[in-house]
C-alpha positions, 0 to 999 in steps of 0.5 A: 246626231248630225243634226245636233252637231250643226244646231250646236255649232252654230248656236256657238258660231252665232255666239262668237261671231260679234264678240269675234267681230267686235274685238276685230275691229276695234284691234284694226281701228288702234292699229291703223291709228297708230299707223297713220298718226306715228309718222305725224307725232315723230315729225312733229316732236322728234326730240321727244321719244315715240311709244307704241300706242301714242298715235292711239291716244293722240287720236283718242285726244284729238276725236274727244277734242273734236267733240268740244269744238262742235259745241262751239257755234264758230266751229259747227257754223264752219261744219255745216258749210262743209257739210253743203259742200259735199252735199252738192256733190253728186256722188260724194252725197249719197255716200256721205249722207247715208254714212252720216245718217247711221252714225247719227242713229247712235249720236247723243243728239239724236235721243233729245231730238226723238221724244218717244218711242212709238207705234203707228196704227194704220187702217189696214191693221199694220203697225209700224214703230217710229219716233216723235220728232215734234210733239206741238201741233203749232210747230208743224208746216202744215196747221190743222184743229186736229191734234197731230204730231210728226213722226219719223218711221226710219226704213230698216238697214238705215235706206231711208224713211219718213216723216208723217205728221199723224194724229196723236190718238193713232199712236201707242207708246212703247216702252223701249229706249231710243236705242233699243228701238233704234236698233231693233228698227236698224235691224229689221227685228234681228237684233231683238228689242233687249239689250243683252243676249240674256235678255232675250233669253229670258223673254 
């Protein structure tokens, strides 16, 4: 009886805790928006009435901006030199870079610069899932007759990974999106391949 007790309850625990979580954070990323743009809006505009939520939409307004301005080659030229900035900076680097390289996981960029989803054979009988970065044997450094590509096999939990450049009959493709393998890659298997929890229930 116990034992049922525990398995179900933490079934429901386990169902729980990302929607939990979930709604969490995003209560803390309005709150503490709204917090840190308030004082600026009143002391910007202090004719014009404040509202509780227009730091929120401020910010909403300001990050969608954003992403307009780096569309701009001024703007991402400018970017980019921060970017060499914080790079030169011991610490700050491997802060920085790896926050930066998990967010571009997930970045709309990042989809068009992975072509396919694929797993890598090795002769000891492993396979290993990665990305085609580049498809074309005459953009790779190194030039060979062999017909090889580049692939990216990222690390779980986002510490690293590497780029091979492998011959393309040692890769089968697997019919996955590039944000499911991406996740499942990111995750070491936990989060399953699908997308929904009902998915995986059906499999």
């Amino acid at each position: 009886m116990f034992r049922f007790f525990t398995r179900q309850f933490l079934t429901g625990l386990i169902t729980i805790l990302p929607l939990t979580l979930t709604a969490y954070l995003f209560y803390w990323f309005m709150v503490s928006t709204e917090k840190a743009l308030r004082h600026v809006i009143v002391f910007v505009l202090p004719d014009i009435p404040y509202w509780p939520g227009m730091g929120f939409l401020v910010a909403i307004v300001l990050i969608f901006a954003l992403g307009l301005m780096m569309r701009v080659y001024v703007f991402k030229k400018l970017f980019s030199k921060i970017e060499d900035l914080l790079y030169h900076m011991p610490l700050i680097k491997s802060v920085y870079g790896s926050i930066r390289d998990f967010f571009q996981y997930f970045s709309p960029s990042s989809e068009s610069e992975f072509q396919q989803v694929v797993s890598v054979s090795f002769e000891n009988g492993i396979d290993l899932i990665g990305f085609i970065t580049i498809d074309d044997k005459n953009s790779l450094p190194i030039k060979t007759e062999e017909d090889r590509v580049l692939v990216y096999l990222p690390m779980s939990y986002n510490i690293g990974g590497y780029p091979i450049m492998i011959a393309r009959n040692k890769l089968t493709p697997i019919d996955m999106t590039m944000e499911q393998a991406m996740r499942f890659v990111l995750t070491a298997g936990l989060a399953g391949p699908s997308k929904s929890t009902s998915d995986r229930q059906e499999h």
